[in-house]
Every structure is written in structure tokens, then in C-alpha cells.
C-alpha positions, 0 to 999 in steps of 0.5 A: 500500500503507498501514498499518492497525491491526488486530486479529489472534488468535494461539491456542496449545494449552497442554501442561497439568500436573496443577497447570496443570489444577487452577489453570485450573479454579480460575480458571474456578471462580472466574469462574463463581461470581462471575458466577453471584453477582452475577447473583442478585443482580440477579433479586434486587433485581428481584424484590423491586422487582416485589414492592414495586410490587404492595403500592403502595410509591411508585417513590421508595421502592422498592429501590435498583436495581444498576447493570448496567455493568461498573465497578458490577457490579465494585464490588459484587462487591468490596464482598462477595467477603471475606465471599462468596468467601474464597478469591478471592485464589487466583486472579487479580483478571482472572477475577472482572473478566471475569465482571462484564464478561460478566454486564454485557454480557448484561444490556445486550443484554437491556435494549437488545433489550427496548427495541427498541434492538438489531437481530436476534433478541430477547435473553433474560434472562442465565443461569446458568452451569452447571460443565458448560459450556464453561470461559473467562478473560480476561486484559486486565492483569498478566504476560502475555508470551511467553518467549524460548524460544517454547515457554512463556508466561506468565499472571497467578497462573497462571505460566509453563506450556508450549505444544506448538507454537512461538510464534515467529511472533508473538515476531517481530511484538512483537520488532519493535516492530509490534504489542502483546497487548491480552487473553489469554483461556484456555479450554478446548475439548473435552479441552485448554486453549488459550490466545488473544492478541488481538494489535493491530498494525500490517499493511501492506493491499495496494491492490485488485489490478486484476479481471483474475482473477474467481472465482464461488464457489458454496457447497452440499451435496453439493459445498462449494465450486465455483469458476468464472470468466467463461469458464466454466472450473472453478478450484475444487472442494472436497467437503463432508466433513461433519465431524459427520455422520463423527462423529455416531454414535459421540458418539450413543453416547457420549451414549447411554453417558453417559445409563446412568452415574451423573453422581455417585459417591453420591447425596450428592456434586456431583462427577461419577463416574469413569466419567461423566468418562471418557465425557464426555472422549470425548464432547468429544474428537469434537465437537472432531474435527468441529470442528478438520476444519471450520474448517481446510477453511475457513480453507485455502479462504478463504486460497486464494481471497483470494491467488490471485483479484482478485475473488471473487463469492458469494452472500447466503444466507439461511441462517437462514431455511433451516433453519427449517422442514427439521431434517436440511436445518438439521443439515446447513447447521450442518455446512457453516457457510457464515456463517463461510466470507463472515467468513474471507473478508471479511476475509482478502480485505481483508489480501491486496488481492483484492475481495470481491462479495456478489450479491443475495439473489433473484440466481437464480445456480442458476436462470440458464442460463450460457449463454444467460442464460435464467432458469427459473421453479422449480429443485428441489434434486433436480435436480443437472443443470441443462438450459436450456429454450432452448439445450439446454446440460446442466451440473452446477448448482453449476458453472452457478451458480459461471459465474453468479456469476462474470458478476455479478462481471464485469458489477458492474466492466465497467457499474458498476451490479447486474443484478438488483434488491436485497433489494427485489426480488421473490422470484419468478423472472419466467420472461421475465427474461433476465440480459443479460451482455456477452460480453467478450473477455478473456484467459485467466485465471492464477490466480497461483503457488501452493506449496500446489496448483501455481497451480491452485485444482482442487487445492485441499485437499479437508478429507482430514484 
């Protein structure tokens, strides 16, 4: 067992005043208007830099080019926010450090992408930022501390404000002296105002547990989650809910309300109506539902797993290139969120010791016979059951894929080397390809005690929330 520093948020959701309300809008106000600022001033200087080119100005003698990286765009911003922004001594100098920050990374990324120089899909220029959108602060200096009491905290400018829940598990870790809060960064998603600490402290990782328990975890539809070991016994199943799909048709129309409503009390004024703001709230207060379900089936599988199995194999999906081409394919993949699903586990795999194996992209987990490892050719995804050619054997697919997954696991320690070919591979399945699979011996296996499902993954939370 060793020490490793890691780096760990802590959210909290804040039990906000009228002045709570009116000092964090201020602070996010702030923000984007500092950002929004100094982004004009970019296209600004560039635009009158092509202009310049264009009448045949030598490059020697064109405009001064800004410097994109934070401490430049911060100094600028310093040198015009008296005369810009008179009123930014009201909220603290963290926000309008935060926006350069941000502004200077979105323009890095552009540059680099430009230039080839960033891996993924090619970034655009920055944006403005629109009042409507999501509101976000960084704090990283100033007085930033957890009371005594566990129910308040308290920010820079902003003060003391109140918690709705008790922030006693991370009052222990800085009590005792293992960890230090590097940022607070205050938001506010759908109705409420949260606040997070990136927290780095010092945790004890456990050594890789001996693969006595091998769990293949096979993600999907119409099941979300279906767990099974080498033995072909089933030890997790956790059905898709569909969060959004719940609550599509009530913000549907909600949006179809907000649609009829006036956004501003009289053609003059920028400030949304009554009306339109209490429609909005309900609007955010679904999508939020939708999302809270989610991320809470998620976060309880994934610590599930990462206790109570030594090693858990799943597959490298290529989620992206799903949902291309299908658009209720695409919502309904955005639904289920299986990128996020790999990161909790990946790291939380890590904390408590278990392995975590990514079978190959072409590995036909779906499309291999457990059984007697034959491999079909083509698999629709209509066909739910899935009846091997040769032996004859009828099993649900998504539990013939999970027993797959579980082998590959089983073979990755007992060989040491992958039966299926990499990313390189073909992409076809060869219909005389059989996964050969050593039948070992093993005995059965425990899946450990656990408070929440009496040991057993079956009785996983199955997002009933």
C-alpha cells in the first residue's frame, strides 16, 4: 500500500439568500463581461491586422498583436477595467482572473488545433458568452475555508453563506493535516448554486488485489449494465432508466411554453419577463432531474464494481462514431453516457486496488458464442437472443457478451498476451475465427461483503430514484 497525491472534488449545494443570489450573479456578471471584453478585443486587433495586410502595410508595421496567455490577457484587462468596468471592485479580483484564464485557454486550443498541434476534433474560434448560459467562478486565492460548524463556508467578497448538507467529511481530511483546497469554483446548475473544492491530498492506493474475482461488464440499451464472470454466472444487472427520455416531454413543453412568452417585459428592456423566468426555472429544474438520476446510477455502479471485483473487463466503444449517422440511436447513447461510466471507473478502480481491462475495439464480445467460442459473421441489434450456429446454446446477448468479456479478462492474466488483434485489426468478423479460451478450473467466485446489496452485485441499485 503507498501514498499518492491526488486530486479529489468535494461539491456542496449552497442554501442561497436573496443577497447570496444577487452577489453570485454579480460575480458571474462580472466574469462574463470581462471575458466577453477582452475577447473583442482580440477579433479586434485581428481584424484590423487582416485589414492592414490587404492595403500592403509591411508585417513590421502592422498592429501590435495581444498576447493570448493568461498573465497578458490579465494585464490588459487591468490596464482598462477603471475606465471599462467601474464597478469591478464589487466583486472579487478571482472572477475577472478566471475569465482571462478561460478566454486564454480557448484561444490556445484554437491556435494549437489550427496548427495541427492538438489531437481530436478541430477547435473553433472562442465565443461569446451569452447571460443565458450556464453561470461559473473560480476561486484559486483569498478566504476560502470551511467553518467549524460544517454547515457554512466561506468565499472571497462573497462571505460566509450556508450549505444544506454537512461538510464534515472533508473538515476531517484538512483537520488532519492530509490534504489542502487548491480552487473553489461556484456555479450554478439548473435552479441552485453549488459550490466545488478541488481538494489535493494525500490517499493511501491499495496494491492490485490478486484476479481471483473477474467481472465482464457489458454496457447497452435496453439493459445498462450486465455483469458476468468466467463461469458464466450473472453478478450484475442494472436497467437503463433513461433519465431524459422520463423527462423529455414535459421540458418539450416547457420549451414549447417558453417559445409563446415574451423573453422581455417591453420591447425596450434586456431583462427577461416574469413569466419567461418562471418557465425557464422549470425548464432547468428537469434537465437537472435527468441529470442528478444519471450520474448517481453511475457513480453507485462504478463504486460497486471497483470494491467488490479484482478485475473488471469492458469494452472500447466507439461511441462517437455511433451516433453519427442514427439521431434517436445518438439521443439515446447521450442518455446512457457510457464515456463517463470507463472515467468513474478508471479511476475509482485505481483508489480501491481492483484492475481495470479495456478489450479491443473489433473484440466481437456480442458476436462470440460463450460457449463454444464460435464467432458469427453479422449480429443485428434486433436480435436480443443470441443462438450459436454450432452448439445450439440460446442466451440473452448482453449476458453472452458480459461471459465474453469476462474470458478476455481471464485469458489477458492466465497467457499474458490479447486474443484478438488491436485497433489494427480488421473490422470484419472472419466467420472461421474461433476465440480459443482455456477452460480453467477455478473456484467459485465471492464477490466480497457488501452493506449496500448483501455481497451480491444482482442487487445492485437499479437508478429507482
Amino acid at each position: 500500500m503507498g501514498v499518492q497525491t491526488i486530486s479529489r472534488a468535494y461539491q456542496y449545494a449552497i442554501d442561497t439568500t436573496n443577497k447570496n443570489e444577487q452577489d453570485f450573479a454579480s460575480h458571474a456578471g462580472g466574469g462574463r463581461y470581462c471575458y466577453n471584453t477582452m475577447l473583442a478585443l482580440v477579433k479586434a486587433v485581428m481584424n484590423q491586422r487582416a485589414a492592414e495586410r490587404t492595403y500592403g502595410i509591411p508585417e513590421a508595421q502592422l498592429t501590435p498583436s495581444m498576447n493570448w496567455s493568461h498573465y497578458g490577457l490579465r494585464r490588459h484587462w487591468n490596464s482598462i477595467k477603471d475606465e471599462t468596468a467601474p464597478w469591478w471592485g464589487q466583486n472579487s479580483k478571482e472572477v475577472y482572473s478566471d475569465a482571462c484564464s478561460r478566454l486564454a485557454n480557448g484561444l490556445s486550443n484554437f491556435n494549437k488545433s489550427r496548427k495541427g498541434e492538438r489531437a481530436g476534433k478541430r477547435v473553433g474560434f472562442p465565443k461569446f458568452h451569452s447571460k443565458y448560459d450556464k453561470d461559473s467562478v473560480t476561486f484559486t486565492t483569498g478566504t476560502i475555508r470551511l467553518e467549524p460548524d460544517n454547515r457554512h463556508i466561506t468565499l472571497p467578497v462573497v462571505g460566509t453563506v450556508k450549505t444544506y448538507e454537512s461538510t464534515r467529511k472533508l473538515s476531517r481530511h484538512l483537520y488532519k493535516g492530509n490534504a489542502s483546497i487548491t480552487k473553489a469554483t461556484l456555479r450554478r446548475r439548473g435552479t441552485r448554486w453549488f459550490v466545488s473544492f478541488t481538494v489535493e491530498m494525500q490517499r493511501h492506493i491499495p496494491e492490485q488485489r490478486d484476479p481471483e474475482t473477474i467481472v465482464g461488464v457489458d454496457v447497452g440499451l435496453k439493459t445498462l449494465y450486465v455483469g458476468a464472470n468466467p463461469q458464466g454466472e450473472q453478478t450484475l444487472l442494472v436497467e437503463n432508466m433513461r433519465p431524459f427520455a422520463r423527462e423529455e416531454n414535459m421540458i418539450r413543453r416547457i420549451s414549447h411554453n417558453l417559445a409563446r412568452k415574451r423573453r422581455t417585459e417591453d420591447y425596450n428592456s434586456h431583462a427577461p419577463s416574469k413569466r419567461y423566468q418562471r418557465e425557464q426555472a422549470r425548464h432547468r429544474k428537469h434537465e437537472t432531474r435527468a441529470r442528478n438520476r444519471r450520474i448517481d446510477t453511475i457513480h453507485k455502479t462504478t463504486t460497486l464494481l471497483a470494491k467488490t471485483s479484482d478485475v473488471v473487463v469492458i469494452e472500447d466503444l466507439n461511441v462517437a462514431g455511433m451516433m453519427q449517422y442514427n439521431r434517436p440511436l445518438a439521443k439515446a447513447l447521450q442518455d446512457a453516457a457510457f464515456a463517463t461510466f470507463r472515467t468513474l471507473l478508471t479511476y475509482k478502480c485505481a483508489w480501491y486496488g481492483s484492475t481495470l481491462i479495456v478489450a479491443d475495439r473489433f473484440y466481437p464480445s456480442s458476436k462470440t458464442c460463450s460457449e463454444c467460442g464460435y464467432v458469427k459473421t453479422k449480429l443485428a441489434l434486433s436480435e436480443r437472443m443470441f443462438t450459436c450456429e454450432q452448439c445450439g446454446i440460446s442466451i440473452d446477448r448482453d449476458v453472452n457478451a458480459a461471459r465474453n468479456l469476462a474470458k478476455y479478462g481471464e485469458t489477458c492474466f492466465t497467457t499474458g498476451s490479447r486474443p484478438v488483434s488491436g485497433r489494427g485489426g480488421m473490422s470484419k468478423t472472419n466467420r472461421t475465427a474461433v476465440l480459443e479460451v482455456s477452460a480453467i478450473e477455478t473456484s467459485t467466485l465471492t464477490l466480497g461483503d457488501c452493506p449496500d446489496t448483501g455481497g451480491n452485485l444482482l442487487n445492485a441499485p437499479r437508478a429507482v430514484l
